[in-house]
BAFI-3210 file (N, C-alpha, C; in Angstrom, 3 decimals, decimal comma, padded with zeros to 6 digits):
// residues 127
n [1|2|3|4|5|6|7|8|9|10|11|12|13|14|15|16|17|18|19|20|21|22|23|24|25|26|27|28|29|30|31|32|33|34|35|36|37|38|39|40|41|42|43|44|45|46|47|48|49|50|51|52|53|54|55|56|57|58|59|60|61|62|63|64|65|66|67|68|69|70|71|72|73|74|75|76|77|78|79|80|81|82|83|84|85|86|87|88|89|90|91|92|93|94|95|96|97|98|99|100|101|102|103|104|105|106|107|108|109|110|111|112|113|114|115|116|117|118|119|120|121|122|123|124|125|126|127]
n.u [084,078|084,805|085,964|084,560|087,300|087,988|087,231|089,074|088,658|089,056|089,495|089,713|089,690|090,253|089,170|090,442|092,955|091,901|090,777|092,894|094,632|092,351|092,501|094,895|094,947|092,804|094,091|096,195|095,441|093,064|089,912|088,151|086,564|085,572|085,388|084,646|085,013|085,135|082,315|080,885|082,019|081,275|078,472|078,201|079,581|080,387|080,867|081,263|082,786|085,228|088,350|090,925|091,866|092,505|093,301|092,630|094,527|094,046|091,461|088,313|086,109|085,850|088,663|091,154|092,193|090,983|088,733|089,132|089,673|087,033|085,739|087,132|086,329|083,773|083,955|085,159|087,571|089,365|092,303|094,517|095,916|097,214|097,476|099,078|099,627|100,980|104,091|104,320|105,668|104,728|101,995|102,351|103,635|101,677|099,428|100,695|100,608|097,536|097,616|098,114|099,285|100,411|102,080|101,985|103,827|102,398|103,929|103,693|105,791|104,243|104,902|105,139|102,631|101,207|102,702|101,990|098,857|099,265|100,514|098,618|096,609|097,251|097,036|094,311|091,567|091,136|088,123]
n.v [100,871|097,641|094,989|091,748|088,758|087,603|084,394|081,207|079,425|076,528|074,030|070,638|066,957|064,899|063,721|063,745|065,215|066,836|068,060|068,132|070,661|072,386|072,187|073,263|075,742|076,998|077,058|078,830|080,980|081,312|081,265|078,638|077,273|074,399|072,319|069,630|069,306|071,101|071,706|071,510|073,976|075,985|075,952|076,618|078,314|081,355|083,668|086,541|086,319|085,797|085,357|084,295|081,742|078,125|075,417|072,480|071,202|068,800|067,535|065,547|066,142|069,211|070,617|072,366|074,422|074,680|075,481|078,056|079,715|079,684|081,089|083,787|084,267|085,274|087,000|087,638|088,360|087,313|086,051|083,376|079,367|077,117|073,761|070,661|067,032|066,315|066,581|068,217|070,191|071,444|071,531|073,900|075,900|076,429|077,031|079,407|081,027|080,856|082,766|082,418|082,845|081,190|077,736|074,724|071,889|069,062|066,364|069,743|072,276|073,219|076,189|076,762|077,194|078,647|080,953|081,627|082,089|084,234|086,362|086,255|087,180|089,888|090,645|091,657|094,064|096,501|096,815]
n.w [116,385|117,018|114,402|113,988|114,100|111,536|109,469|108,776|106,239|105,213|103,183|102,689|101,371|102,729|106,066|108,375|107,730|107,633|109,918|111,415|110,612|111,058|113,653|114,406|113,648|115,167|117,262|117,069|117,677|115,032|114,211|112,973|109,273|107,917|105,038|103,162|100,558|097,797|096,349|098,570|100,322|098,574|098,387|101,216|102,107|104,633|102,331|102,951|105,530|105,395|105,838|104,880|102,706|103,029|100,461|099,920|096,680|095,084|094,810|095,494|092,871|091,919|091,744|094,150|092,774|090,446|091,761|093,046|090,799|089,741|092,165|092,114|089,380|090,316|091,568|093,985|096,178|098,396|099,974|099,119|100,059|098,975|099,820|099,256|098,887|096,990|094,401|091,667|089,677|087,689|088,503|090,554|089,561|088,429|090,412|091,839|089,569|089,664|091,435|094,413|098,041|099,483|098,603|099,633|100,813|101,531|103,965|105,321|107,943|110,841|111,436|109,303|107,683|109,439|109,939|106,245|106,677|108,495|106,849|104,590|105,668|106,417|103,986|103,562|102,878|105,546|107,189]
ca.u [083,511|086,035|085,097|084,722|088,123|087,697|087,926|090,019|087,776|089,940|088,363|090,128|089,075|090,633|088,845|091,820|094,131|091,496|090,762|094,066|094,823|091,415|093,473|096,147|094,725|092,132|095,276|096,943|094,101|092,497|088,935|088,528|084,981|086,252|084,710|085,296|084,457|084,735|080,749|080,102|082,086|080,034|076,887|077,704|080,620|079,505|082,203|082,006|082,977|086,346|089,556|091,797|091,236|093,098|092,446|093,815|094,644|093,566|089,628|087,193|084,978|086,468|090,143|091,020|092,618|089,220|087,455|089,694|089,037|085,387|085,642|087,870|085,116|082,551|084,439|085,937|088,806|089,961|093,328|094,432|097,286|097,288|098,416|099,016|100,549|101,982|105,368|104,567|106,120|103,611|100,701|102,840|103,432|100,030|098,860|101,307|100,024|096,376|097,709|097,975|099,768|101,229|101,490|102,691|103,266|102,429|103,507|104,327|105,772|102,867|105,055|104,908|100,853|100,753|103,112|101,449|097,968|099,399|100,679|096,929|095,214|097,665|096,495|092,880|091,242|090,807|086,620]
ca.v [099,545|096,526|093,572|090,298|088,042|086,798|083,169|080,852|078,712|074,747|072,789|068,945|065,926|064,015|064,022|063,877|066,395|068,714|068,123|068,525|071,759|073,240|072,324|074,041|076,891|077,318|076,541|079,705|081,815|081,558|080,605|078,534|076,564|073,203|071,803|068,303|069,359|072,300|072,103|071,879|075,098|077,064|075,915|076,438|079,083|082,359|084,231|088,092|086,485|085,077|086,199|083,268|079,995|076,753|074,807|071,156|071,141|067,337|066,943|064,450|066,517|070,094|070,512|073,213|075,841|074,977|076,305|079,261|080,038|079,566|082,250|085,149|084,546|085,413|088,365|086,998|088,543|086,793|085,535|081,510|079,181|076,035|072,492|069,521|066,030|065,983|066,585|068,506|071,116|072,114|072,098|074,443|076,945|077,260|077,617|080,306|081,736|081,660|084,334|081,841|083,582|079,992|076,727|073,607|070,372|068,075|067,670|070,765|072,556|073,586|077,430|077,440|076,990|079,944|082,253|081,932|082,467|085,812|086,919|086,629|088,488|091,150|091,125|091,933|094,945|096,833|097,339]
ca.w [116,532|116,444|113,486|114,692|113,744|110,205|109,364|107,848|105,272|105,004|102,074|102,345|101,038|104,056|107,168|109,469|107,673|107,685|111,383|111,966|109,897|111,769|115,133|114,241|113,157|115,544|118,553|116,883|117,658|113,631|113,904|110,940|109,056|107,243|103,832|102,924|099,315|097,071|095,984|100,082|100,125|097,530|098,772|102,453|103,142|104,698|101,618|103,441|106,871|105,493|105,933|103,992|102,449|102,365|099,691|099,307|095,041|094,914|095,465|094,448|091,889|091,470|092,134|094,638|091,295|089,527|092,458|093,376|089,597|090,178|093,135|091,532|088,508|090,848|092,112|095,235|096,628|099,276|099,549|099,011|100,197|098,823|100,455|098,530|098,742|095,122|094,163|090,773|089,099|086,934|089,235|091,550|088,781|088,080|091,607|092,041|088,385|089,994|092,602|095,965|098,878|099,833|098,331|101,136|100,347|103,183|105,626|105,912|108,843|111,415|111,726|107,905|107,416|110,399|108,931|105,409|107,004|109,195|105,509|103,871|106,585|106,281|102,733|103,536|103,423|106,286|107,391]
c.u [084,530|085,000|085,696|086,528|087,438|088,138|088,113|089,198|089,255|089,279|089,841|089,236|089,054|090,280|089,557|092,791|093,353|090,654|092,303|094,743|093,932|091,755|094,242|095,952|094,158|093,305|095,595|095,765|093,125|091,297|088,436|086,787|085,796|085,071|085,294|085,388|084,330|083,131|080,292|080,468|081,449|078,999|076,578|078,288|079,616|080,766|082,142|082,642|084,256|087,456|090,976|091,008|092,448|092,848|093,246|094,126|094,030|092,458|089,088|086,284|085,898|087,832|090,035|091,965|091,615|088,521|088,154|089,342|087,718|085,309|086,277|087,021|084,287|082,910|084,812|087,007|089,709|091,522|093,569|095,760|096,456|098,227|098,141|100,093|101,366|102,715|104,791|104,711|105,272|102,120|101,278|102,829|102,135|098,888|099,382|100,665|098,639|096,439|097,949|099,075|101,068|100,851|102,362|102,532|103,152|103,220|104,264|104,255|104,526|103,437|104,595|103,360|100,891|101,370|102,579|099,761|098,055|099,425|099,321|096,489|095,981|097,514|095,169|092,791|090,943|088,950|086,685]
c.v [098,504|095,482|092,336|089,436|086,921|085,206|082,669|079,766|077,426|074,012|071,856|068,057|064,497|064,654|064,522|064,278|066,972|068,947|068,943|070,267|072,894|073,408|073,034|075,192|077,612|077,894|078,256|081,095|082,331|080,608|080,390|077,920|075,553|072,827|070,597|068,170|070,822|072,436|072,567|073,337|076,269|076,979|076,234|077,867|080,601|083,726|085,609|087,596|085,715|085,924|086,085|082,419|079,231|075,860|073,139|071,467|069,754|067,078|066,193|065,887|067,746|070,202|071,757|074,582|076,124|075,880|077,984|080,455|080,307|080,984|083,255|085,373|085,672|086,531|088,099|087,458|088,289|085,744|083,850|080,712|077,845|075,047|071,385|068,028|065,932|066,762|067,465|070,009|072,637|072,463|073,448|075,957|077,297|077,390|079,018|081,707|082,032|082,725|083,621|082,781|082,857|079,227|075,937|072,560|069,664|067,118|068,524|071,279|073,258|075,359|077,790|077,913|078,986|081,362|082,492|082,498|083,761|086,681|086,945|087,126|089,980|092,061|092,055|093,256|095,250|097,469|099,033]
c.w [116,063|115,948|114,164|113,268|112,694|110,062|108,391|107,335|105,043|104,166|101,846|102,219|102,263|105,242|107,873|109,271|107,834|109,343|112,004|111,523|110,857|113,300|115,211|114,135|114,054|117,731|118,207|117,178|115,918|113,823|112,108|110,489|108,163|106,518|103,582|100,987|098,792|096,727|097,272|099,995|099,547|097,724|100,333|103,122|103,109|103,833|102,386|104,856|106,740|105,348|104,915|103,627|102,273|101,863|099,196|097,659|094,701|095,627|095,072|094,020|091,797|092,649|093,074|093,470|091,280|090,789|092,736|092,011|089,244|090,796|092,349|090,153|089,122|091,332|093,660|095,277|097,645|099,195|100,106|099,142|099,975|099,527|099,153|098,736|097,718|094,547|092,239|090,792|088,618|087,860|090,358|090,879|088,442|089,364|091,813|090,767|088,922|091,332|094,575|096,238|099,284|098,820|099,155|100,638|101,947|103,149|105,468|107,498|109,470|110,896|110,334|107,730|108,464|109,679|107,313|105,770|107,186|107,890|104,829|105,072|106,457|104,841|102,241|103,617|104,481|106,412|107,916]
res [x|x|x|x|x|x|x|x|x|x|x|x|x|x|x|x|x|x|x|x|x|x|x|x|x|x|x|x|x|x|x|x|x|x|x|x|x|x|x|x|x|x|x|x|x|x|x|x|x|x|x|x|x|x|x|x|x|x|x|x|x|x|x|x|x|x|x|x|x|x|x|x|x|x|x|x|x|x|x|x|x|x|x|x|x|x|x|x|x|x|x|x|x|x|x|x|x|x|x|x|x|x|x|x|x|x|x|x|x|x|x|x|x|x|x|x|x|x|x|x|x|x|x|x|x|x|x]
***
């Protein structure tokens, strides 16, 4: 029995990157579900039917770490590539410290985002 093609979970705070991100993704053949909000996420995503997540780092209310932190609490194993506009150091090291796959600053290249995605699904368990 072949499993249906897992998707790629996008939580941005910006409408129109995370339109655009879900274009991109969805172009590459990665059906994705977009959150405008880490809480929407936790109250909405369907977590066994995901494959990745991209998680902006800069949210209004919980940051995208805090939530990734949240999830691997909860026993979540799904793997995480962070994007972010902001140039720091320190937030980079400690994305990388919570286990992301990627982290991108925007804009990043479209090939990059794809090739870090292909890399977390190859992470996943096999059904």
């Amino acid at each position: 029995m072949e499993t249906s093609p897992r998707i790629v979970a996008v939580v941005d705070d910006d409408p129109s990157m995370l339109r655009s991100v879900e274009r991109l993704l969805n172009a590459n053949g990665f059906p994705t579900e977009g959150f405008l909000s880490a809480e929407t996420f936790l109250t909405h995503a369907q977590l066994q039917s995901l494959g990745c997540m991209v998680f902006d780092i800069q949210l209004g209310g919980m940051s995208g770490v805090e939530l990734w932190h949240h999830l691997r609490q909860s026993g979540v194993d799904v793997p995480v590539i962070f994007i972010t506009a902001l140039e720091d150091e320190t937030l980079e090291r400690t994305a990388a410290e919570a286990g992301c796959v990627a982290y991108l600053r925007k804009p990043f290249p479209a090939k990059s985002l794809i090739a870090a995605v292909n890399a977390a699904l190859v992470l996943l368990p096999r059904d």
